[in-house]
Steps between C-alpha positions, in 0.01 A plus 500: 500500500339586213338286219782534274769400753290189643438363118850530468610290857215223403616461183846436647398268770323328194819478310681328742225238479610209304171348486303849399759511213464154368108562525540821306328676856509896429414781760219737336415713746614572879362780764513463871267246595453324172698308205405369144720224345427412113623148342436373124359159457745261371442134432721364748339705799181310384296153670437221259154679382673759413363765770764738711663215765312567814873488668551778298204675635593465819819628437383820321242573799755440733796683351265822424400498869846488592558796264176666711665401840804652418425808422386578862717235710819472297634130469205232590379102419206375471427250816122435326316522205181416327429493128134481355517378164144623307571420173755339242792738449535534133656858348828651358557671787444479901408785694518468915443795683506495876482762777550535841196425756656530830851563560665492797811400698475174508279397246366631189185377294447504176289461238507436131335476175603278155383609156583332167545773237395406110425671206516815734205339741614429902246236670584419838642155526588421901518724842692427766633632821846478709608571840878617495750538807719844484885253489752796508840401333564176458784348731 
């Protein structure tokens, strides 16, 4: 498939995401093997300090390693994974890019990276990793 056509199925799948649409979640970037989601900060998606929730970190490391998964094992979900927050998440936009570090037929492991964008600057904000299942259609 070719980088055009899976950009175009991940953005889909995204679309069909209630939560990725109320949390403004965009698909960047897709090849085989690898996914970038995008999101804009928005008070409401923010913790009483006013930093990125870290729920929401989680769920933009774990939705852009599902997006990474997917590319090479079609339909998956995440049975683990770890986030490592490093510093307070505070931008206009959130950048996670993940990519494929093993796949295979049962399992496929991930990894990920989270930037906050500002002012045109990206500092890395959290990491994380995720261990997805290959699920087939759902029945």
């Amino acid at each position: 498939m070719t980088p055009q056509a899976t950009l175009a199925q991940l953005r889909a799948i995204n679309q069909q995401a209630a939560f990725n649409r109320w949390a403004g979640i965009e698909v960047t970037h897709a090849e085989t093997g690898a996914a970038e989601i995008s999101m804009p900060w928005r008070a409401e998606i923010g913790q009483y300090a006013g930093f990125l929730h870290a729920g929401l970190i989680g769920a933009l490391i774990d939705t852009a390693c599902g997006f990474a998964a997917a590319t090479v094992a079609g339909r998956v979900l995440a049975v683990h994974y770890s986030v490592n927050c490093l510093r307070p998440a505070v931008g206009e936009r959130f950048i996670a890019r993940a990519r494929v570090v093993k796949p295979g037929k049962t399992q496929v492991f991930t990894t990920c990276e989270l930037y906050a964008a500002q002012n045109g600057e990206e500092k890395l904000v959290a990491t994380g990793e995720t261990l997805l299942t290959p699920v087939g259609d759902a029945g």
